[in-house]
C-alpha positions in Angstrom: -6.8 -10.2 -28.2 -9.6 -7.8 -27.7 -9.7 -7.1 -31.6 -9.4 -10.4 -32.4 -12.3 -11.0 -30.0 -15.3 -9.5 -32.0 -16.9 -8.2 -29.0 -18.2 -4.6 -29.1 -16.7 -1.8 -27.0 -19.2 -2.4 -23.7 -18.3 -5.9 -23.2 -14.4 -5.5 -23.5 -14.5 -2.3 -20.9 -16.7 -4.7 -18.5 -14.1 -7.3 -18.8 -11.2 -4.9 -18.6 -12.3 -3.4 -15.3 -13.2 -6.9 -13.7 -9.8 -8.1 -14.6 -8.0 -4.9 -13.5 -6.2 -3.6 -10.2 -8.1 -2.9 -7.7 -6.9 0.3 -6.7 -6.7 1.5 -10.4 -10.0 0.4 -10.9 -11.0 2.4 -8.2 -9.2 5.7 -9.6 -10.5 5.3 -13.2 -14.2 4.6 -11.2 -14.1 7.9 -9.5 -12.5 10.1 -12.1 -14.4 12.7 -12.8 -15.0 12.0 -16.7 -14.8 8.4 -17.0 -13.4 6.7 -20.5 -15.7 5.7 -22.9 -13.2 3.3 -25.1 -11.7 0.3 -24.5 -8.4 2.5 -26.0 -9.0 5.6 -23.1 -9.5 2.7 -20.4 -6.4 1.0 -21.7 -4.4 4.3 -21.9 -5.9 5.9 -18.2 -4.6 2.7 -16.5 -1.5 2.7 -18.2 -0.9 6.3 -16.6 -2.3 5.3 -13.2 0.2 2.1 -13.5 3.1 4.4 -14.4 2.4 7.4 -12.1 2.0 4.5 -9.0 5.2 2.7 -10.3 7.1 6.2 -9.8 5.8 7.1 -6.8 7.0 3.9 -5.5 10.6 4.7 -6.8 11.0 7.6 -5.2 9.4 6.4 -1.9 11.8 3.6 -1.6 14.9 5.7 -2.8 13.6 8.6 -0.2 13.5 6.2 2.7 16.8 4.6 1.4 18.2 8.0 1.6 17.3 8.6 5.2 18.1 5.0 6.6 21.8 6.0 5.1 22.0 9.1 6.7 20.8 7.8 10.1 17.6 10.1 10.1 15.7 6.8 11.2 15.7 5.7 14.2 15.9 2.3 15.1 13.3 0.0 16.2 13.2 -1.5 19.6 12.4 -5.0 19.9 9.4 -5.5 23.1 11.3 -5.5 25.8 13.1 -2.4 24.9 10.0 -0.4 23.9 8.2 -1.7 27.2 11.8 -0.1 29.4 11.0 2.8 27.4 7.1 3.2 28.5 7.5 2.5 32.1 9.6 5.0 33.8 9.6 2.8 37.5 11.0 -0.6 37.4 7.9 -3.3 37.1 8.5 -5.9 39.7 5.8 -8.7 39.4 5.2 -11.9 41.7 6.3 -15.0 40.0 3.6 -17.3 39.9 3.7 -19.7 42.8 4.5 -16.5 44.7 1.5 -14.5 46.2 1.7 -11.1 46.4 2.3 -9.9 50.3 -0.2 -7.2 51.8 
């Protein structure tokens, strides 16, 4: 579409980057020797992409791996994490009580 477009080079690469990622966006913005085509924009964020989309495999499969082999621990619900905190047993008035002195 951006051939068949007409527009010149700066006009594509201002629309490319509005329309783009955030995050890739940000990348490509503080590389240190930014594109100067519409092509090396298309092609950077098409690494970026790829490089992210891995990283993500191998994050999931890594934690995956752990949760299997019981290296998590599990999470406590409230109640649990608050037994947890305390070491002394929290007694505290109900409300219609008033605490004694």
């Amino acid at each position: 579409m951006a051939r068949e477009s007409g527009c010149k080079e700066h006009p594509l690469i201002k629309e490319f980057k509005r329309s783009m990622n955030g995050v890739i966006r940000r990348k490509l913005m503080e590389a240190e020797t930014q594109p100067s085509l519409i092509e090396q924009w298309y092609r950077r964020a098409i690494a970026l992409d790829r490089n992210w989309r891995e990283n993500k495999r191998k994050e999931e499969r890594l934690r995956e791996k752990k949760e299997s082999s019981g290296a998590l621990t599990p999470r406590l619900n409230n109640q649990e994490a608050h037994k947890q905190i305390l070491p002394w047993p929290q007694v505290w008035p109900r409300r219609h009580e008033t605490p004694q002195q």
